[in-house]
C-alpha positions, 0 to 999 in steps of 0.5 A: 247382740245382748238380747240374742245372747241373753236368749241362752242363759249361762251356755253358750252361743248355738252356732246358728245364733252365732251364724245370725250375728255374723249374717246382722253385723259386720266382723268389726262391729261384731268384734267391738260389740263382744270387746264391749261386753267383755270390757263391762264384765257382761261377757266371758273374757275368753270368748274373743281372743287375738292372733297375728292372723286376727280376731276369733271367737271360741264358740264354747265361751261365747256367752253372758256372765251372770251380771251380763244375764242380769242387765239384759235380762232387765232385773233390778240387780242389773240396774246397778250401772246406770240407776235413778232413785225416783221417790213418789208423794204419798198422794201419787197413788191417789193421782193416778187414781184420778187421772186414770178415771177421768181418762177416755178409756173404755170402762173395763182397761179402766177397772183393769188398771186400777186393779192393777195399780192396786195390786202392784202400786204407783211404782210399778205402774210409773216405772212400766208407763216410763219403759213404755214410752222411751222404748218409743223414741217418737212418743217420747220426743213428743211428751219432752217437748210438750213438758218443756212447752208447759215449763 
């Protein structure tokens, strides 16, 4: 629901999006979700109110705050909620300068990413390799075994 909503930054849902989510969710679902938003202050709070009758959503306000925008979007701003500091030794660049070239890769994504480690640092690399893996939960479960094996 995020994404679908972060698509439309600072305007409303579109009706055919909104007819989307309810085709994707059930109505209570689609209601806890927007209850959530809401709660974390993602979510304009008059997108969803209540009546005897039950729940509605007023289409014209369903839409994402600007800290809402910010968190699905991925900007750093929005990392607030749940951020990590990770810090890097000065010789981390140098690492994975090493590990990079004596890696099996073919020799010009070798030049590629060690241009790019050049022009963006350890950090963005780093940060990029971890967004990477743990968007695959099957790569990820692998790595944290093979760490918890050579502990």
């Amino acid at each position: 629901m995020l994404s679908t909503l972060a698509k439309y930054p600072m305007r409303p849902l579109p009706e055919s999006e909104l007819d989307t989510l309810y085709d994707k969710y059930d109505e209570e679902e689609l209601f806890a979700a927007m209850q959530f938003l809401i709660a974390r202050g993602m979510m304009d709070p008059r997108a969803v109110y209540e009546t005897k009758d039950g729940f509605y959503i007023d289409p014209d306000r369903l839409m994402l705050t600007a800290e809402g925008y910010e968190i699905a979007a991925g900007d750093k701003l929005g990392y607030k909620i749940s951020a990590v500091t990770v810090k890097l030794h000065s010789n981390t660049l140098q690492h994975l300068d090493s590990i990079i070239k004596s890696s099996n890769l073919k020799e010009e994504d070798k030049e590629k990413l060690l241009a790019e480690l050049k022009e963006k640092g350890a950090e963005h690399i780093l940060t990029r390799c971890i967004d990477l893996t743990l968007s695959n939960a099957k790569t990820a479960g692998v790595m944290l075994m093979q760490y918890l094996q050579n502990m």
